[in-house]
MARTOR-205461 format. One record per residue: residue in one letter; z, y, x of N, C-alpha, C, CB in turn. Coordinates in pm, whole numbers, plus 50000, padded with zeros to 5 digits. Glycine has a CB too. Example, Ala and Ser with C-alpha at 12.3 -4.5 7.8 and 13.67 -1.06 7.14 Angstrom:
A507804943151319507804955051230507804967051320509054955351131;S507084977551285507144989451367507875000351290505724994051408;
***
This chain:
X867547893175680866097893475654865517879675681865397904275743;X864987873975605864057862975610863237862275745863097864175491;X862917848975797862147845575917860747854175860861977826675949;X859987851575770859047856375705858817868275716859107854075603;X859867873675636860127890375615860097900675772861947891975537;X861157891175820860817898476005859857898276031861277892876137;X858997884476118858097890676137857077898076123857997888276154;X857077898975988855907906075931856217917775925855447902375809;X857487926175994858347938175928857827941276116860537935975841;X857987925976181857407929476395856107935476386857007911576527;X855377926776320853687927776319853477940976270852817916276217;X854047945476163853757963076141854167973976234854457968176017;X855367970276251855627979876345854527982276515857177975376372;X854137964776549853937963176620852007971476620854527949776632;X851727968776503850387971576517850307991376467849437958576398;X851507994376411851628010176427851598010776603853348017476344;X853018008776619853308016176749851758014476876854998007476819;X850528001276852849878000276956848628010076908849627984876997;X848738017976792847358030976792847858041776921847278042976598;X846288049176903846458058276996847748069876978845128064477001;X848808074577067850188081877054849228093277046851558081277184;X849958105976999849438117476950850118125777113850118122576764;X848748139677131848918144777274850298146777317848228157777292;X851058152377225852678151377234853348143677306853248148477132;X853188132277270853998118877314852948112077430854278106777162;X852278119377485851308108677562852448109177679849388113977612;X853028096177745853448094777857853478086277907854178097477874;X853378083678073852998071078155854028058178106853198074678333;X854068050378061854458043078047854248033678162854238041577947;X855198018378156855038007478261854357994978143856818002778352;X853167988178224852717977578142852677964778223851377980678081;X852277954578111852007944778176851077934778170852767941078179;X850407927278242849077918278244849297912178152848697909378352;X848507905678036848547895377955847257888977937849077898977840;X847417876077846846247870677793846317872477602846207853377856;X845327873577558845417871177417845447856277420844237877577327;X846577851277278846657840177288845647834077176848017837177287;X845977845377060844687841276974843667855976900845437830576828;X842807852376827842127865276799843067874276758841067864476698;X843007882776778843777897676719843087909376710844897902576803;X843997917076646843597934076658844737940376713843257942376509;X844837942576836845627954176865845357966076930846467950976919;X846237978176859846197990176873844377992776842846927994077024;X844167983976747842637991076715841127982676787842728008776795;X841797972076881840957961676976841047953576940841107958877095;X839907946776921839597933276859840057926376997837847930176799;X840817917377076841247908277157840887893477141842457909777157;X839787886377244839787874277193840467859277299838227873577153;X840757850277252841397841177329841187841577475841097829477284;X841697841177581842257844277685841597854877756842407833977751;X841357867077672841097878377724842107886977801840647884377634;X841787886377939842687899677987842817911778006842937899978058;X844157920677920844407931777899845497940077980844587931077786;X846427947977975847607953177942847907958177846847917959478000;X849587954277821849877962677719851147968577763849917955977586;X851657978677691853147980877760854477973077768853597990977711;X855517976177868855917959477917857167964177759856877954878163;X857617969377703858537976777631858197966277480858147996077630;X856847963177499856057956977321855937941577375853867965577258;X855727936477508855557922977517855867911577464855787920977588;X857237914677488858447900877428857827902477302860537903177424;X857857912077207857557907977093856457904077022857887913877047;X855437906677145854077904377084853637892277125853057914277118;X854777885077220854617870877282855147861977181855387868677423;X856237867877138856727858877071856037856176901858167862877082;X855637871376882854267864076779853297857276758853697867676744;X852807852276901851927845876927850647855276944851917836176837;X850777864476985849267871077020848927868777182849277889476986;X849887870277241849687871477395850947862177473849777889277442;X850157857977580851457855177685850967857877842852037837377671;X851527862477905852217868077996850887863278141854057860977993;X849807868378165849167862978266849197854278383848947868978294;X850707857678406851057846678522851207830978463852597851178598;X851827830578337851727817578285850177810778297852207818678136;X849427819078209847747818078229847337810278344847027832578252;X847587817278492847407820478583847917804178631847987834278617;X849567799878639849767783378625848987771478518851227782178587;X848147774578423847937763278414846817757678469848037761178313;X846577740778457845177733278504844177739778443844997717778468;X843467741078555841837747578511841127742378412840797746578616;X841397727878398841087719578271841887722078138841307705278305;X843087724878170843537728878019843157745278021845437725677985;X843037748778109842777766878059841367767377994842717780078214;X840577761678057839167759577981839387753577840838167749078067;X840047743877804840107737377695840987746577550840777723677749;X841787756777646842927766377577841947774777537844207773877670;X840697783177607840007791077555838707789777452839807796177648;X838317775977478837497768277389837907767977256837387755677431;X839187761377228839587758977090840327770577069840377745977062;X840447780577108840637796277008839337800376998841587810677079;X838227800677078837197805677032836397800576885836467804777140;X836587784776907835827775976803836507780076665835977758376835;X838057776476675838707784676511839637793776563839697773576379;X839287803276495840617816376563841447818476492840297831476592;X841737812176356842537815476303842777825876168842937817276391;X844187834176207844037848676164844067859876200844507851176107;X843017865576177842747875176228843567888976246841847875776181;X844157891776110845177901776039846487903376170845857893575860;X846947915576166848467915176247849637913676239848787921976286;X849087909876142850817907175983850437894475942850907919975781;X851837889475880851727875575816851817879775682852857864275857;X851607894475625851407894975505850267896275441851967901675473;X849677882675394848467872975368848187875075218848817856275404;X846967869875148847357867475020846967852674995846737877474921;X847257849474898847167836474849845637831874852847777835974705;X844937838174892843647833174903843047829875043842837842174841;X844177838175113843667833375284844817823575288843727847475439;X845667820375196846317807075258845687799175215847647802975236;X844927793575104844227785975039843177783275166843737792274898;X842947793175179841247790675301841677784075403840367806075387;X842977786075445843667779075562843887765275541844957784775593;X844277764375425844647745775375843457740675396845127741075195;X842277748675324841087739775287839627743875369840857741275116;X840417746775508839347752075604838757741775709839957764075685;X837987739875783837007732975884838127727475917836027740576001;X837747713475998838417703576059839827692876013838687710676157;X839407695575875840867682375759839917667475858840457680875440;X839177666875863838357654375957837987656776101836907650875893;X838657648576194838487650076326837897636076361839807654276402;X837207643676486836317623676588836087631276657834677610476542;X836297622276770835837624776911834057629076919836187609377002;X834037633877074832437633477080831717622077089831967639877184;X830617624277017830067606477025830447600176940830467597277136;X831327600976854831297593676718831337598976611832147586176698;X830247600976560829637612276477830537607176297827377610776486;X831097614376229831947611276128830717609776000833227623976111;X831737595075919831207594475811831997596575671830667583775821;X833117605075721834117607475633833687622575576835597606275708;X833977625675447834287639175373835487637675380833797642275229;X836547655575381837707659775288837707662875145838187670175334;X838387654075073838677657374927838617674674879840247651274900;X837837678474767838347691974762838537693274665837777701874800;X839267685774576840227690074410841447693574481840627674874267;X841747700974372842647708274425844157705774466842587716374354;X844607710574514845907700674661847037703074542846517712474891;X847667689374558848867687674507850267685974620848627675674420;X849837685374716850717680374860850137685674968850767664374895;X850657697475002850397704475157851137693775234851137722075190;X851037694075361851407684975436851217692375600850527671375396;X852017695975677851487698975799852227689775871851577713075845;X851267690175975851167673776092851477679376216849377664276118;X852767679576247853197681776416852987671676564854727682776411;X852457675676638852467663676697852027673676902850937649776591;X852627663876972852617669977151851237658677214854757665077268;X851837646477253851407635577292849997627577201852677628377293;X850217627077035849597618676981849417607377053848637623176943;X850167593777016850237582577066849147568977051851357580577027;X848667569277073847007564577047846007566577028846697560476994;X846067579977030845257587376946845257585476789844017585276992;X846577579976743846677580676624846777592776519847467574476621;X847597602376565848227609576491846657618276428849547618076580;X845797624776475844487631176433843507618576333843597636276596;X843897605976359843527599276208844307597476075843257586776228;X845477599176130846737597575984846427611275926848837596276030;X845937626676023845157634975954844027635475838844797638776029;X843247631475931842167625275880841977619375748841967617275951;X842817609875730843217599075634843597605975498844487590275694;X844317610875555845277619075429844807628475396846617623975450;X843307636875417842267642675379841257639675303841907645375450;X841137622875259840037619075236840527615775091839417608675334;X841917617875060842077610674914842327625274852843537597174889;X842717621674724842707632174594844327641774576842437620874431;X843617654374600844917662474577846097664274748845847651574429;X845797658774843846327658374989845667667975059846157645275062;X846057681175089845737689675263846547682575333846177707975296;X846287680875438846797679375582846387686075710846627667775611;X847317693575756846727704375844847397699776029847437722775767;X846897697976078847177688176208847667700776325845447677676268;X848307700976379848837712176487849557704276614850077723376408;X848577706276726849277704776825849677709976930849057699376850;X850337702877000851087712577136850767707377218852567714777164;X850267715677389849887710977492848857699077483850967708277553;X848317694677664847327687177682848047676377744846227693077754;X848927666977672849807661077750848957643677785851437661377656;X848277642877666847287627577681845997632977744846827618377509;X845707627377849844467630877946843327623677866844617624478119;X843477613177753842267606377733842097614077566842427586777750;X842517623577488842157627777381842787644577360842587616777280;X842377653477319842877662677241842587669177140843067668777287;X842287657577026841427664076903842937672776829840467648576773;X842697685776812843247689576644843077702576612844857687376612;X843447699876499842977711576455843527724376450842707709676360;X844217733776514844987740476536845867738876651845427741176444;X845777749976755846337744876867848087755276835845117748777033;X849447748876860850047751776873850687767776925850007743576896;X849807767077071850197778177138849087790777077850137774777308;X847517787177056846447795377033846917800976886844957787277042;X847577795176835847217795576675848407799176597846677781176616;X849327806376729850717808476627851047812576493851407816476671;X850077826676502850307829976374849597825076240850207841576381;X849217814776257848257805576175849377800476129847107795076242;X849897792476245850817780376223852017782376123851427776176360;X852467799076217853607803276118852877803075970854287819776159;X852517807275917852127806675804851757793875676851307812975837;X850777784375791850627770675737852487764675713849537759975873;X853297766675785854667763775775855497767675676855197767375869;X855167780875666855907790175527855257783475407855487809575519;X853887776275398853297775275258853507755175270851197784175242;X853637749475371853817734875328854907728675273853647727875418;X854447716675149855457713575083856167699375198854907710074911;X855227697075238856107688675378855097690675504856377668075350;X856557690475631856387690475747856887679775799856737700275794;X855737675475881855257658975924855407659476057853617653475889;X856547656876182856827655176317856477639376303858427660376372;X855727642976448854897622476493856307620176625852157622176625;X856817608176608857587603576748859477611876712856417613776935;X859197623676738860507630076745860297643576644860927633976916;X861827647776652861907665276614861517680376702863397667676590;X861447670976850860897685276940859757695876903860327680477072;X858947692376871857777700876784858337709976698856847692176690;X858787704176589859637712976510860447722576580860477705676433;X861537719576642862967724876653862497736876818864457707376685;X861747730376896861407737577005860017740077011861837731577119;X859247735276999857867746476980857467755376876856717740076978;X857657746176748857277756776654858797765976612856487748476509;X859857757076598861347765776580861097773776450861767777876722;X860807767976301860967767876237861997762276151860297767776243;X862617766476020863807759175976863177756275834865337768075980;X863497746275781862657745075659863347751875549862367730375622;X862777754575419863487763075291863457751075248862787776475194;X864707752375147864837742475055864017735074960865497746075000;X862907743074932862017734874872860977723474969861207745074795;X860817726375056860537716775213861197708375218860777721975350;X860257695875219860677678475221860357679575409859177663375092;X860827671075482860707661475592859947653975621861377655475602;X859237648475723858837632675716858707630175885857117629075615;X858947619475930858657615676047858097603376084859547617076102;X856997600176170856527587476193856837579176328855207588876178;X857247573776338857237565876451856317556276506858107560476444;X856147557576620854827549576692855377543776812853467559676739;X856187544076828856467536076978856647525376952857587539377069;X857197513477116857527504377089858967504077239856127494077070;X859797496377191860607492377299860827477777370861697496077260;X860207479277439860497464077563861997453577491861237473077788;X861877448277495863587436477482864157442377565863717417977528;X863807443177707864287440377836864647454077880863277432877929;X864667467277744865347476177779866387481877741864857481777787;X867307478077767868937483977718869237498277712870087479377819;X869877497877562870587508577588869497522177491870767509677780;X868347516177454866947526877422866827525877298865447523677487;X866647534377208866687531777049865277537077025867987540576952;X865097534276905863547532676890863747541076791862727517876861;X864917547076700864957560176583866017566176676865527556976388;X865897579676570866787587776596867187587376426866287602076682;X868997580076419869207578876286869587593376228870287568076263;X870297596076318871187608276284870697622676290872297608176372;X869347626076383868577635076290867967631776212867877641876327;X867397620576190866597621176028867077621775930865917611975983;X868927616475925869557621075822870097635075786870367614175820;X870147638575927870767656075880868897663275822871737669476102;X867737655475860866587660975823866087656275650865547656075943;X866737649075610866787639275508865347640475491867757641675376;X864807630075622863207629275648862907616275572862687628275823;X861787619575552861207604175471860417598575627859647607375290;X860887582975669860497577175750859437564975768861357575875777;X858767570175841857237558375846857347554375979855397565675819;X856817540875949856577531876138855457532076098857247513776208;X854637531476214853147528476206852837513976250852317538676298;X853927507776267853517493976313854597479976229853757494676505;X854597471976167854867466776043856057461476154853657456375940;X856177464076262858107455976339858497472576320858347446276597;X858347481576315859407491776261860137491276184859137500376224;X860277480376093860857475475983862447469376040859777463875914;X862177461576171862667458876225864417467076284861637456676276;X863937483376283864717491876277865507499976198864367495676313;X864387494476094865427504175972864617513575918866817513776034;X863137517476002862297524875904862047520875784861197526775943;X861837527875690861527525875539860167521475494861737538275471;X859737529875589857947527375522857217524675632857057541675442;X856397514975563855037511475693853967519075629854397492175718;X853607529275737852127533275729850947529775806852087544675741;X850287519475771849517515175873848677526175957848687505675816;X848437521276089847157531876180846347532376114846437528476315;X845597542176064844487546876055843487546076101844517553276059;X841817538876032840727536276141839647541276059840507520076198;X839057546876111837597551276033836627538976019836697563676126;X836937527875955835987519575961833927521775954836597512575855;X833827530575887833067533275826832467539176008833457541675677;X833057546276098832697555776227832107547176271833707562376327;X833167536076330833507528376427832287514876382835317525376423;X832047512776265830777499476237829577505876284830437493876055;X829197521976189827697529676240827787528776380827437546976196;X828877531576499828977530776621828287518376673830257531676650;X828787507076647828617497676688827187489976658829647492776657;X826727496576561825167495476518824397501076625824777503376380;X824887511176693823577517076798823127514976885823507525376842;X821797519976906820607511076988821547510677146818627521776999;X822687517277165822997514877354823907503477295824007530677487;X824637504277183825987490977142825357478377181826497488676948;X823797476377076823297464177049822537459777193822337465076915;X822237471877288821817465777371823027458377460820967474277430;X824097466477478825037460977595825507444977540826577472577618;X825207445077382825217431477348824857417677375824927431977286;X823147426877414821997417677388821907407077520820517427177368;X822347409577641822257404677770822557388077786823247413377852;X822997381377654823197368577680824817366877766821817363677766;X825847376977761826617377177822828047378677713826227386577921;X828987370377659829857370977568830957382777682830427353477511;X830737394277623831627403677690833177407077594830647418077713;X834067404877677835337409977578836027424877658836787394877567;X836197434177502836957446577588838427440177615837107463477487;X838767453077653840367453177675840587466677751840977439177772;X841697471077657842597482477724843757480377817843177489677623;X843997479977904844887471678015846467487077983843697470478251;X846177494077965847707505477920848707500977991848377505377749;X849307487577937850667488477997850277468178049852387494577845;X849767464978143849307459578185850267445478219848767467478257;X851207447778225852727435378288852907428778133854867446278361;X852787439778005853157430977899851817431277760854807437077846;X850837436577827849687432477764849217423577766848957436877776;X849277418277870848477398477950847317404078006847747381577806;X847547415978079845677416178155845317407878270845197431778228;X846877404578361846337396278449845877381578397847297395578551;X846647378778280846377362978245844597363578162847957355978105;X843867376278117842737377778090841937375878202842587388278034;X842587383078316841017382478412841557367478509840647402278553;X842467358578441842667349978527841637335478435844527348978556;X841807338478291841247329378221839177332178219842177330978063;X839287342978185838007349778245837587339578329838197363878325;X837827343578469837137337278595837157321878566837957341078744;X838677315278501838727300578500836907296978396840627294578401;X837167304078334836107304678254834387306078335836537317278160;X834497314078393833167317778495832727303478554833617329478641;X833727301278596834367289078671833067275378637836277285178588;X833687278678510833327264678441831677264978370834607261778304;X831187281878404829587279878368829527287178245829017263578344;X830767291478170830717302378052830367314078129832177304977962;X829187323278007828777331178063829697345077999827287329578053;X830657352978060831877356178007832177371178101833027342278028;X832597382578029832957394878127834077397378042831797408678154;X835097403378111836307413478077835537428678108837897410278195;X835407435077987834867448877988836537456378016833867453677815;X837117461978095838597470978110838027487478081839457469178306;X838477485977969838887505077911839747508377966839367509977760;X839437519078076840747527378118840527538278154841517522878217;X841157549378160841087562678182839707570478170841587564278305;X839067571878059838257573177966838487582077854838057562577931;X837437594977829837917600777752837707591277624837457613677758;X838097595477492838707586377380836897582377301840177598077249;X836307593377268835077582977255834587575077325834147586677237;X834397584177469833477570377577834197555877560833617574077784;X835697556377574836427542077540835497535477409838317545077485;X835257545977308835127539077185833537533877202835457549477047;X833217539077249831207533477321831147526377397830137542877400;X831897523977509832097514077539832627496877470832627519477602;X833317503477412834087488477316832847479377258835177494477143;X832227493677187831107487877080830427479977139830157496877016;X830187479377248829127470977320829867457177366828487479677457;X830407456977264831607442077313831257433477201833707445177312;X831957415977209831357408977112833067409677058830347393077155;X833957406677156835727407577137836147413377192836587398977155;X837457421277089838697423977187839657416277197839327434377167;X840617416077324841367410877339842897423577330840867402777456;X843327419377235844007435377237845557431477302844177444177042;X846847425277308847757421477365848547408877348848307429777357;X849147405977467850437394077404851567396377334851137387177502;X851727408477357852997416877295852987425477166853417426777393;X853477424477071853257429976944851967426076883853347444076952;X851267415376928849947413976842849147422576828850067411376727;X848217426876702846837433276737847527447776676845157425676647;X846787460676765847497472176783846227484576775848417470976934;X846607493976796845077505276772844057498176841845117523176851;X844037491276993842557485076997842197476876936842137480577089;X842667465476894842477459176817841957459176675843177456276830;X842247470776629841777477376452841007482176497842597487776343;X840077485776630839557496176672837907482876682840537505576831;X838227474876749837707467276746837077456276662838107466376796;X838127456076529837717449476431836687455176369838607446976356;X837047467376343836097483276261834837478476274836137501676351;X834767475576427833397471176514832747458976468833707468276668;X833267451776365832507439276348833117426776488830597444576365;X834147428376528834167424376695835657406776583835357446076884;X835737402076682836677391676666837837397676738836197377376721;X839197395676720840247400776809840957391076835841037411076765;X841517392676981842447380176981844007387677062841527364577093;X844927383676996846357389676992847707380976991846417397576870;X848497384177069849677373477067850827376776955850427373177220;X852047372877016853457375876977853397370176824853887393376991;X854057361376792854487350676690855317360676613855347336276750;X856177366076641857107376676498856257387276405858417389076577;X855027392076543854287405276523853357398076408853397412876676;X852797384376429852177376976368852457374176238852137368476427;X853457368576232854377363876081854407376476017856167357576098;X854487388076027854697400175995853177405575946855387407476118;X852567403975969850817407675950850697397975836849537403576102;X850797383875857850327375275760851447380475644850327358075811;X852507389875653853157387175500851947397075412855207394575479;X851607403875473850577418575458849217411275399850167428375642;X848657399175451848217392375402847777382675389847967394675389;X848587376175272848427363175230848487352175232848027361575220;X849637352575352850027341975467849387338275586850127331075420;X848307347075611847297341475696847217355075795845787336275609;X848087348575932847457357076041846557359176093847707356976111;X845687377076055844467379476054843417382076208844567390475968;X844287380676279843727379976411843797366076486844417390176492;X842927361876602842687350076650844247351276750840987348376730;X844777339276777846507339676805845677330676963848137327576648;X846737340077017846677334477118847717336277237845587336777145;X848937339077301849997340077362850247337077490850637335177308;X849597329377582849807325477685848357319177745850967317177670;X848067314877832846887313477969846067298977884847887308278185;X846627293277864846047280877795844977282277683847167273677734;X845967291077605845867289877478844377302677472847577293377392;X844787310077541843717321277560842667318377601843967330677634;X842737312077723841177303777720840357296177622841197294477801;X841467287377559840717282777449840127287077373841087278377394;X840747300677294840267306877244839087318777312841237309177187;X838627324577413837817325377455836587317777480838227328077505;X837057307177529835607295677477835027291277329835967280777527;X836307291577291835567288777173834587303177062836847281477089;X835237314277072835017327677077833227328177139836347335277186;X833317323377238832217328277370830997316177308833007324177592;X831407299477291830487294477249830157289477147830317289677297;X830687290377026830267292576881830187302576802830827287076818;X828747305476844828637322176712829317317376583826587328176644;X828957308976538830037306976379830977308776342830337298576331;X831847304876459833667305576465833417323776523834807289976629;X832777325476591832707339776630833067348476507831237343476686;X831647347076431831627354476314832307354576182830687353976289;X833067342976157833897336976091835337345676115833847322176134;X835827349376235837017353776265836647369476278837647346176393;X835757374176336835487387576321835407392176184834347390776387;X834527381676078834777387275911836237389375839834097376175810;X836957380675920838697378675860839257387975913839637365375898;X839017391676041839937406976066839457415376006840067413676202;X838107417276000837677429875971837737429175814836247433376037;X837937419575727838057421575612839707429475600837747407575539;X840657425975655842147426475681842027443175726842817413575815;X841467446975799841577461175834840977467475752841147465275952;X839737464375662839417478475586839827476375441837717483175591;X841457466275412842167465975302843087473975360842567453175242;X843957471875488845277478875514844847494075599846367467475617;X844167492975621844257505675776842827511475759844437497075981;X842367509675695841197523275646841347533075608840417522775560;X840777546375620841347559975581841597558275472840627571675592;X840767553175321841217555975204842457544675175839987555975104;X842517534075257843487531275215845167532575239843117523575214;X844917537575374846167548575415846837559775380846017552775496;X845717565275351845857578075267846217578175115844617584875275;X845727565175054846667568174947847837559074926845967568674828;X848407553575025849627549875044850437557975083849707541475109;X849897568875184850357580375211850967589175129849597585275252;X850067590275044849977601274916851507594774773847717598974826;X851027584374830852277573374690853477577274741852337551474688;X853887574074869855467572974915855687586774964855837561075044;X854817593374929855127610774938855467612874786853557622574994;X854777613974706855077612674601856227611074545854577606674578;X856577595474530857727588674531859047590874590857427579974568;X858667602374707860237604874784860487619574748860277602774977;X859537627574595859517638174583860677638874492858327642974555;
***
């Protein structure tokens, strides 16, 4: 019997056996505490996200493993912050409602082309639409971590062009500074199962764990692959591979780096990060941005993340040399911040300084968006950007304590050169890494690997 066919053969049985038993058969049974995991009907009760019930312990396993319920004591372990956040986003979309995955083609349609193909944080109010001619490329988007908060814009992205659903599903609250998506993994099983049975590709961010152990789906033959990679690996770490060759070949996945040295490995395709240019400029227009501007004070952000090979100490060392000398100069540090406040904060910056290592990276595009100047190291990461365009590395270069100051002064005391270098990145980001233009690069090498 088909994965399909079962459960939907569980869900009947399951939603017979939970009506009321006839006086005959009434007998004490043993039950057990649960939570609904997402809206349901059982035995005739509407159940809504982390409502607590019993049911009998004899029906559990199987009604856990459909995703309606799990087991109260689990409930009961998690952070009060993710349990709040677990019951929030089943309430906001619940999904499906039905007890069966036997759907018709019109509630899968509603599912492709339902609320949230566009996600943003709070506080950055979206200036994006989803395309709605009609989908030529389902696409579902797996993802645990989301690594920059990227993965909910490559959503995004790939919503905004012609003929692309993209349906975003995640697992757990594992990044403390974001959890946009649209479909929560655990809340939304029987959604998910379904979005899975109808996509013509399934999209794992980083690895195959999503796939193979949360959702534990197997694809049908008509199901393409794809996987993106977002990390990066140190030199100085032996022994650590940055793909996994040998499942993507038994996955015969179509492979994307999100960062143009993935190339470096053997990925196939560069998909650039994704930036809502269009969010991130209206952001930076607003009356708190322009004021934190206005103070006569050349402020530069910076995300300090991984701090030993970003250069934050050589920032707040050039900084002060800088103070030093009568420049009027702040290091704004983004850190542990939920993902808009970071982004409201930034806006109120004149530069970012985004790293020495790999050159300019999600803050950095994040910052350009902003109208902001960026300044970024690493000479390979560099040469690699300028092939992208036109020979000319699009961020202000800067690599070491010297050189960074310089460029901070000069940054800090010529608006001209200021604005001059902020127009060159930001022209460079909303050719490569803008939603529409991601998305239909997206859409091409999907295409192309069909």
């Amino acid at each position: 019997m088909s994965r399909r066919r079962k459960l939907t053969a569980q869900a009947d049985t399951l939603s017979e056996g939970a009506s009321a038993p006839s006086a005959a058969s009434r007998v004490a049974v043993d039950t057990i505490a649960v939570r609904a995991v997402t809206a349901c009907v059982l035995g005739g009760v509407r159940r809504m996200p982390g409502e607590y019930f019993a049911v009998p312990v004899d029906r559990a396993d199987a009604l856990a493993q459909l995703g309606y319920v799990m087991p109260d004591a689990y409930f009961e372990m998690m952070h009060p912050a993710a349990a709040a956040m677990w019951r929030e986003a089943g309430a906001a979309r619940m999904g499906l409602l039905e007890s069966s995955l036997a759907v018709s083609p019109d509630v899968v349609t509603q599912l492709w082309d339902g609320e949230a193909r566009i996600l943003t944080p709070d506080g950055v109010p979206s200036h994006y639409t989803a395309d709605t001619a009609p989908a030529t490329v389902r696409v579902l988007q797996l993802t645990a971590y989301d690594p920059g908060s990227s993965v909910y814009r490559y959503h995004s992205a790939a919503n905004t062009v012609l003929g692309v659903r993209s349906a975003l599903v995640r697992y757990g609250y594992s990044n403390p500074h974001c959890h946009l998506r649209q479909w929560d993994g655990e809340l939304h099983r029987t959604t998910v199962e379904l979005l899975a049975m109808t996509a013509d590709v399934i999209h794992v961010h980083m690895d195959w764990r999503t796939l193979h152990h949360d959702l534990r789906y197997d694809l049908q033959a008509n199901q393409r692959a794809a996987i993106t990679y977002h990390g990066s690996v140190p030199d100085d770490v032996p022994g650590k591979g940055m793909t996994n060759d040998d499942a993507d070949r038994r996955m015969g996945a179509v492979r994307f780096g999100a960062r143009p040295y993935h190339a470096r490995y053997g990925v196939e395709h560069y998909l650039p990060i994704p930036v809502p240019v269009r969010d991130y400029a209206a952001l930076a227009s607003t009356d708190a941005a322009q004021a934190a501007r206005a103070g006569g004070t050349f402020r530069v952000a910076h995300s300090p993340t991984k701090r030993a090979i970003k250069g934050t100490h050589t920032l707040l060392v050039a900084v002060e040399a800088l103070q030093r000398q009568g420049v009027a100069i702040e290091a704004v540090l983004i850190e542990d911040k939920p993902h808009g406040e970071a982004l409201a904060m930034k806006a109120g910056c004149h530069a970012t300084f985004d790293s020495f290592w790999l050159g300019m990276q999600g803050s950095g595009l994040e910052g350009a968006a902003m109208g902001q100047a960026v300044i970024a190291g690493d000479r390979l990461a560099a040469e690699e950007a300028a092939a992208l365009n036109g020979g000319d590395c699009p961020w202000t270069f800067a690599d070491d304590e010297p050189s960074l100051i310089e460029a901070l002064r000069r940054l800090a005391m010529d608006g001209r050169y200021r604005a001059s270098e902020a127009e060159r990145v930001g022209a460079y980001v909303q050719r490569v890494h803008a939603y529409e233009a991601v998305g239909a690069r997206y859409r091409t090498i999907l295409t192309q690997a069909n």
